[in-house]
C-alpha positions, -999 to +999 in steps of 0.1 A: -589+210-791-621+219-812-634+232-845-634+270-854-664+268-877-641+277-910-634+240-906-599+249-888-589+229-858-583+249-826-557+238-804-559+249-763-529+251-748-529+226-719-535+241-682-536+235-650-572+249-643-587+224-669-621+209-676-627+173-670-643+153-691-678+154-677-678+193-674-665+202-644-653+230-632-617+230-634-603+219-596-571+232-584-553+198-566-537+220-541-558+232-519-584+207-525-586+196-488-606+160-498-595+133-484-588+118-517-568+149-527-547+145-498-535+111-505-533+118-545-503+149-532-490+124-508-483+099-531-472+121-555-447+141-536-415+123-535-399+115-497-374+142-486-335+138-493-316+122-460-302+148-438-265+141-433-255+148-396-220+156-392-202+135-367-169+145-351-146+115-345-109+115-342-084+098-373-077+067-344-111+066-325-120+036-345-089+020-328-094+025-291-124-002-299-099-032-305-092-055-283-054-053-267-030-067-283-003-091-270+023-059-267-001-040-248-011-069-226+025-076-220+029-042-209+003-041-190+013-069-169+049-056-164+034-023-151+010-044-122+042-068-115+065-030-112+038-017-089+037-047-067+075-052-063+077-013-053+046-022-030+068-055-011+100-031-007+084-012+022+075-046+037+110-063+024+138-065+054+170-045+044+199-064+046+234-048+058+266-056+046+278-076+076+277-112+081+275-135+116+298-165+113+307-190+134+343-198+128+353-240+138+378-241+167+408-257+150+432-244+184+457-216+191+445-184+188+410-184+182+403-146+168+435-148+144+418-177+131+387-157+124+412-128+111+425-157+083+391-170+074+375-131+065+406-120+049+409-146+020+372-140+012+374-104+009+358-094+045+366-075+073+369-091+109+349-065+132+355-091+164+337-116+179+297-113+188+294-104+224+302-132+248+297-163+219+325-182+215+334-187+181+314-163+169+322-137+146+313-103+127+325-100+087+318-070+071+324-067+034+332-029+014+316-042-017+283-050-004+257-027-001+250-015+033+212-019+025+198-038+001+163-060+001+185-086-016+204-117+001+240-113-016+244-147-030+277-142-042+293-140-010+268-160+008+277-189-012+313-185-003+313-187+033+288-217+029+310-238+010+345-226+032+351-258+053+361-235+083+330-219+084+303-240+106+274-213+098+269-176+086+237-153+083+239-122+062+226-097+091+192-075+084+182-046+095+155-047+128+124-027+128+130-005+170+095+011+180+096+032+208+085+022+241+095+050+268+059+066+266+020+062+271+003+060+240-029+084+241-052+051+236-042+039+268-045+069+288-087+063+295-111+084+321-132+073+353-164+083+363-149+110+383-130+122+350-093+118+363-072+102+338-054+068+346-031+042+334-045+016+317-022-019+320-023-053+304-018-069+338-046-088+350-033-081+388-027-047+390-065-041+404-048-064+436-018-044+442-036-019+468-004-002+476+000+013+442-037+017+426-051+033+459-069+010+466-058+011+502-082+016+532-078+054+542-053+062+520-025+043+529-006+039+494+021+052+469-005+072+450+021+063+423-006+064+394-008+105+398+029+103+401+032+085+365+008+105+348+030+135+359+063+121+338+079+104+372+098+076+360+123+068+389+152+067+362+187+078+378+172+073+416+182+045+439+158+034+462+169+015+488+141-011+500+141-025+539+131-061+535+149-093+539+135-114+514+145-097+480+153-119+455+182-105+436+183-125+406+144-121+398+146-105+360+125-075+374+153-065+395+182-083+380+197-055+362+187-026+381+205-044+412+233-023+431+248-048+453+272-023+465+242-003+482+228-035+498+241-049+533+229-070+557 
């Protein structure tokens, strides 16, 4: 603002480029590179807006973060105590449908007894158990034929039938065969010929079948095995007179008929 000499007041628009009051030369703040001028734009630019950064989350993540509930926990449980049952059945014996009872001797006719005794609790007399007196087989149509359950139900009723001294619900036995050489026990000497290994202690001492003979003189019977010689269906007739016949090695392979004096 100043005077135009016809006593008029003169009005200057404001402007950037402007004199200070000293006399300067007007200073243009941005790209004054003072130190001073640097903070002045700092603290006179305001701080940038926040940058929103989008995050993808599914409508239930939040929910996954909770703890289990007691349904889940419940479930949970029920699933580790189906996987463990299913785990035992493999293990579990299988039980039949038949039952071993011994029937009391009361007199007369034995078996008929037995007969009486199976038929008013629903079972069927299959005979008596090898050579066991008073022993019998029931078998029952409407019990499974293999279960990994005891059937209680029938169980109980031979148990509490005065005539009945015991009974066993029969199971199901676990055969592994035993007609072969495993491969583990089949081992090498040093001279690379494959032999028999056995579990008894004594073989090493019976010369006569290990070749352990002086010049030879043996069966040579571990060759023989290793070829698939069993002996089975041959009848070997020894020369001794000293054979005891009721030993259980020989016992049931004995033929008295082919044995004289």
């Amino acid at each position: 603002m100043g005077n135009d000499g016809d006593g008029g007041v003169v009005t200057q628009p404001a402007d950037h480029h402007r004199r200070d009051r000293v006399g300067r030369a007007p200073v243009d703040d941005d790209n004054d590179d003072s130190p001073a001028a640097r903070r002045k734009r700092t603290r006179a630019r305001p701080p940038p807006p926040p940058v929103a950064h989008a995050t993808t989350m599914a409508p239930n993540a939040h929910r996954h973060r909770r703890r289990l509930g007691p349904t889940a926990a419940m479930l949970l449980l029920i699933t580790v105590w189906i996987v463990a049952v299913s785990a035992d059945k493999d293990a579990a014996a299988h039980y039949t449908n038949q039952f071993a009872v011994r029937v009391a001797s009361v007199g007369g006719d034995h078996g008929l007894q037995a007969d009486r005794v199976a038929k008013k609790h629903g079972f069927l007399n299959r005979g008596q158990i090898g050579s066991l007196n008073e022993f019998y087989l029931f078998e029952h149509q409407h019990v499974h034929k293999r279960s990994i359950y005891v059937d209680e139900k029938y169980h109980s009723r031979l148990k509490l039938d005065p005539q009945i001294i015991w009974s066993q619900q029969q199971y199901e036995l676990k055969r592994f065969k035993r007609d072969f050489v495993p491969t583990r026990n089949v081992t090498k000497h040093v001279n690379y010929k494959p032999v028999l290994r056995f579990p008894d202690p004594l073989f090493v001492d019976q010369w006569y079948l290990n070749g352990g003979a002086k010049g030879g003189f043996d069966m040579n019977i571990g060759p023989a095995w290793q070829k698939g010689y069993t002996g089975k269906g041959v009848v070997v007739s020894i020369l001794d007179d000293g054979i005891q016949t009721n030993h259980p090695d020989l016992a049931m392979n004995y033929d008295k008929a082919a044995s004289w004096d």
